[in-house]
C-alpha angles and dihedrals in degrees: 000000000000103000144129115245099216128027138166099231131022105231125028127198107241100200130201126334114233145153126013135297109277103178126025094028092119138083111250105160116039143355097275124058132167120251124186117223097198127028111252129140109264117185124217100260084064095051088055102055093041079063098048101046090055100050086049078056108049094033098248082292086123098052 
């Protein structure tokens, strides 16, 4: 999925959520994007699936 192969710790605080998306907040490939409607942490496993399960919606037209 979506990891780093190599990191210092093993675990990072991750801190408070605040304030909006600057950067990466457009589509860039495609026609169909994601978009959250409330802040919460999502792992990249559900990312994934959110992925897959559109484009088994929309029959990969959108990829």
């Amino acid at each position: 999925m979506l990891l780093p192969k190599r990191v210092k710790y093993r675990r990072q605080q991750r801190g408070r959520m605040t304030g909006k998306a600057l950067r990466g907040n457009k589509v860039t490939n495609g026609d169909y994007g994601l978009q959250a409607l409330e802040p919460a942490w999502i792992t990249s496993n559900q990312i994934e699936a959110a992925r897959i399960a559109m484009t088994r919606y929309i029959k990969r037209g959108g990829q």
